[in-house]
C-alpha positions as CSV (number, residue, x, y, z in Angstrom):
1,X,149.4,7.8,127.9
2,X,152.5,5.6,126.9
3,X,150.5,3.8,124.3
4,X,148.9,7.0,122.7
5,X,152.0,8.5,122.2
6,X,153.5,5.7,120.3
7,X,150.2,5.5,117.8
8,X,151.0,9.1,117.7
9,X,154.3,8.4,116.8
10,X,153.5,5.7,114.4
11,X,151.0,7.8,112.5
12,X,153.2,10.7,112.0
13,X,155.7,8.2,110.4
14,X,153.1,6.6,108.1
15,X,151.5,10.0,107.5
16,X,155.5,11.0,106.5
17,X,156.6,8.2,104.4
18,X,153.1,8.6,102.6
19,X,153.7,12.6,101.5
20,X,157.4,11.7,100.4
21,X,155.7,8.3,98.2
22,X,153.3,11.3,96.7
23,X,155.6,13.7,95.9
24,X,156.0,15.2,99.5
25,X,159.8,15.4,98.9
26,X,160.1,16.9,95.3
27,X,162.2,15.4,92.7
28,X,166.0,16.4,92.1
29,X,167.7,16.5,89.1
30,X,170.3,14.4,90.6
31,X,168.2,11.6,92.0
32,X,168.5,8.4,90.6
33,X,171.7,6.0,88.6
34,X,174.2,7.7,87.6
35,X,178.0,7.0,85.8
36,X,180.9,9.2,85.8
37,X,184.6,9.3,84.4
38,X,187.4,11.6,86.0
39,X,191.1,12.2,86.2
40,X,193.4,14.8,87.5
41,X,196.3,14.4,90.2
42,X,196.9,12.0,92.7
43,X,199.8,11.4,95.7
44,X,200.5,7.8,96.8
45,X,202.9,7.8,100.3
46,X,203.9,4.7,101.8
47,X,205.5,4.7,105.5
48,X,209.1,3.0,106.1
49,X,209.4,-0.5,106.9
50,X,211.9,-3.1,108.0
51,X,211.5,-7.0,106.8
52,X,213.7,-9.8,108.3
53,X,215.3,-12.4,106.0
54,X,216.7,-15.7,107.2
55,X,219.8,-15.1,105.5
56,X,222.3,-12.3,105.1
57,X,221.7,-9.2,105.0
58,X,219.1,-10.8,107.4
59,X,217.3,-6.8,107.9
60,X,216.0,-4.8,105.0
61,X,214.8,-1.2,105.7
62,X,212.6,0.2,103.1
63,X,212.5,4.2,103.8
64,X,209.3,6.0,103.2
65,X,208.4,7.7,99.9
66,X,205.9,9.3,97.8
67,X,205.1,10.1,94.7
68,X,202.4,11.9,92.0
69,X,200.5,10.4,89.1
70,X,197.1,11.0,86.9
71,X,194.4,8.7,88.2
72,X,191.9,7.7,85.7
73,X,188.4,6.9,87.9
74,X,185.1,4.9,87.2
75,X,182.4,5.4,89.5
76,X,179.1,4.1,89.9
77,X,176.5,5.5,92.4
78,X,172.4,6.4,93.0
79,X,171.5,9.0,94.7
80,X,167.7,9.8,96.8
81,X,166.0,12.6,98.5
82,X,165.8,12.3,102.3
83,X,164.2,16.1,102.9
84,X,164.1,19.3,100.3
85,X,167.0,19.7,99.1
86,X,168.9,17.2,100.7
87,X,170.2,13.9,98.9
88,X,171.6,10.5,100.3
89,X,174.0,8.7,97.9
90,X,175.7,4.9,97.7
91,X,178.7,5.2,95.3
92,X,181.5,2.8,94.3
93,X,184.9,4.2,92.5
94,X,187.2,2.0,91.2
95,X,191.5,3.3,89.9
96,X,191.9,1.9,86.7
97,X,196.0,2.5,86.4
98,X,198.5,1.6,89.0
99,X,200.9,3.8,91.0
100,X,204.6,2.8,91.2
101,X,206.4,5.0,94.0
102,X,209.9,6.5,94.1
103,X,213.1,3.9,94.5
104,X,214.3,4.0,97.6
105,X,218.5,2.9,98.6
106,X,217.4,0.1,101.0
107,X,219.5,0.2,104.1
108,X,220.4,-3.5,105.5
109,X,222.4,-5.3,107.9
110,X,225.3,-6.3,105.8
111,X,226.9,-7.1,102.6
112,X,223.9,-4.7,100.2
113,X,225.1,-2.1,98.3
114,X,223.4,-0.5,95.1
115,X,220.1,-2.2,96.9
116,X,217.3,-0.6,95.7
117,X,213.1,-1.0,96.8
118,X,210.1,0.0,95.6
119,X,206.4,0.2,96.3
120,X,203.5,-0.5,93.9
121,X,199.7,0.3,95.2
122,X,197.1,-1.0,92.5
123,X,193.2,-2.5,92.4
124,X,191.9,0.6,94.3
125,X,188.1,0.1,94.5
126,X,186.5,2.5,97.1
127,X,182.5,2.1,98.8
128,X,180.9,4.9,100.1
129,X,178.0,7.3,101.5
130,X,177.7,10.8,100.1
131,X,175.3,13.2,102.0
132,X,174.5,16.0,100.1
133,X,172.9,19.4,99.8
134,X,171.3,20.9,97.0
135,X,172.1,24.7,96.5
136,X,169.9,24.7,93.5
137,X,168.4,22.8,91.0
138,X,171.5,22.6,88.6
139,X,174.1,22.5,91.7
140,X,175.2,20.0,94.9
141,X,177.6,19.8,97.0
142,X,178.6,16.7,99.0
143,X,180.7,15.1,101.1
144,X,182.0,11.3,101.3
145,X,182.7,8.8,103.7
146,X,183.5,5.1,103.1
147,X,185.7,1.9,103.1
148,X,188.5,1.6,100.6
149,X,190.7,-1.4,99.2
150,X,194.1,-2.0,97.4
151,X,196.0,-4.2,96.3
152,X,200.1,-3.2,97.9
153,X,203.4,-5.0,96.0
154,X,206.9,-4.8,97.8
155,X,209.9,-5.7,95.3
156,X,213.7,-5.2,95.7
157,X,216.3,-4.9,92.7
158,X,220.1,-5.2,92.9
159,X,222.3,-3.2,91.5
160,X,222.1,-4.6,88.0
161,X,218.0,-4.9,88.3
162,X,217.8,-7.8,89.2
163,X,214.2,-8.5,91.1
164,X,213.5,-9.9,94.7
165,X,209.7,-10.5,94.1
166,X,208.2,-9.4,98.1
167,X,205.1,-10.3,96.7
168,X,201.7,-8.7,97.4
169,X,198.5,-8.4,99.7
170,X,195.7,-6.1,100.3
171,X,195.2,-3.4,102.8
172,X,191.9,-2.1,103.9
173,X,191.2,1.3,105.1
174,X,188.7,4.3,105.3
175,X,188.3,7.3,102.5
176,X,187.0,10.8,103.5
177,X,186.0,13.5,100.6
178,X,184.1,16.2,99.0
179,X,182.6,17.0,95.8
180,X,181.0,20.0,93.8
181,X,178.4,18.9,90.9
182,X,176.8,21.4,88.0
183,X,174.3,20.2,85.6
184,X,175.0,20.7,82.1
185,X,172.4,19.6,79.8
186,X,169.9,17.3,80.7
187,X,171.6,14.1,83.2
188,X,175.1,15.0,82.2
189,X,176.9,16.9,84.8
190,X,180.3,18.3,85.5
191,X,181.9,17.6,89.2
192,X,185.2,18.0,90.7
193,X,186.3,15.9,94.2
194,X,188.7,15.9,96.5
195,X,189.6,12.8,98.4
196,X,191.6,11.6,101.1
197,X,192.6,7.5,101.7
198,X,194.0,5.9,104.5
199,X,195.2,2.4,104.8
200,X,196.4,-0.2,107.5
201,X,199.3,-2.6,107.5
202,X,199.1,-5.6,106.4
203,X,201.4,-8.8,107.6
204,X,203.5,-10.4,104.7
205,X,205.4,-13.1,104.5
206,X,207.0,-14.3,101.5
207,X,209.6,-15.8,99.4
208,X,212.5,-14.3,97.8
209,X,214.4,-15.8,95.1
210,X,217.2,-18.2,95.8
211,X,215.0,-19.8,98.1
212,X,215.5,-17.3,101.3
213,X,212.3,-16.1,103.3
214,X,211.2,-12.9,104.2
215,X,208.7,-12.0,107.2
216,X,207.5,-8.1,107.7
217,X,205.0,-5.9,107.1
218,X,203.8,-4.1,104.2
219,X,204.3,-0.2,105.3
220,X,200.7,1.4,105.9
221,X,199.9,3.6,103.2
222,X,198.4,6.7,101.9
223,X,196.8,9.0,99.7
224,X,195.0,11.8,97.9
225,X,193.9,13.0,94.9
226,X,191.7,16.1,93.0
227,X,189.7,14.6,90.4
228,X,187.6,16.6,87.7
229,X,185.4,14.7,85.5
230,X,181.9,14.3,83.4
231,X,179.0,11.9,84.1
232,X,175.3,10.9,83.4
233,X,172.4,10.3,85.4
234,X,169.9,7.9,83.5
């Protein structure tokens, strides 16, 4: 009985896979490769952090801050049908300008005043899944789910701008979304998103100038953004 109901099970798979292969699953106007372009606004937040040095003031502490910009986004993804009207999608999205967050005062141990620090978060790249539903042939909605990267710079300036280089390093983390598309003429289509990215800390050590030493952590950081944009399915 065991063994009849797996050819069973076999068969219905084969018998499946063959009516989506002949048109079982009809095509959408969104299948296949497709490019896209978009801007809009986006937050960058990084947590507070402390750093040691192994000379005076010996503790830096970096509050947290925040701060708004206008992405500009290149994406690449393809898109298939699973079931009527429902889509699977592999996408990649990469930031093309860098986001500079507020100065902060920097609070340390002794003998800083006029300290100021600053976060930079740049080389955002970001791969994901979208599932999607079709509401009709012109229009989809979607969600997104995925692993995201980017590239976090720490730098202090005195008080007459003069720069302690922290230096850099990536953190990894997780983005969650979801999107609205419209066909407008043939492949091009209008879409709007909106995302939300999450990222670890990441150890740094480093060297400042005037050969002291700095150990710490990168703060964990955050953001979102609403993006509007055009692209084109080929």
């Amino acid at each position: 009985m065991a063994t009849s109901y797996k050819r069973l099970l076999i068969a219905s798979v084969i018998l499946t896979v063959g009516l989506i292969s002949k048109g079982g699953v009809a095509k959408s106007a969104f299948e296949g490769l497709s490019g896209q372009l978009s801007t809009g606004y986006e937050n960058n937040s990084s947590a507070s952090t402390t750093f040691q040095t192994n000379t005076a003031p010996y503790a830096l502490s970096i509050p947290s801050s925040s701060k708004g910009s206008v992405p500009l986004v290149v994406g690449l993804g393809y898109s298939f049908s699973i079931l009527p009207q429902y889509l699977l999608g592999l996408g990649a999205d990469y930031s093309t300008i860098s986001s500079t967050l507020n100065n902060s005062s920097i609070a340390c141990a002794s003998g800083c005043t006029g300290i100021q620090g600053q976060v930079k978060v740049s080389n955002r790249y970001s791969i994901y899944l979208t599932p999607a539903y079709e509401i009709d042939k012109d229009k989809l909605a979607y969600l997104k789910a995925g692993y995201t990267n980017q590239q976090v710079q720490q730098q202090q300036f005195t008080v007459n701008q003069q720069p302690y280089q922290y230096g850099s390093a990536t953190a990894g983390g997780y983005v969650i979304g979801l999107g609205y598309k419209q066909i407008i003429n043939g492949g091009l289509y209008g879409f709007g998103e909106l995302n939300y990215f999450s990222y670890s800390q990441v150890s740094l050590n480093n060297a400042l100038r005037g050969g002291a030493t700095v150990s710490g952590n990168n703060p964990s950081t955050s953001a979102y953004n609403l993006l509007v944009g055009l692209g084109y399915r080929f």
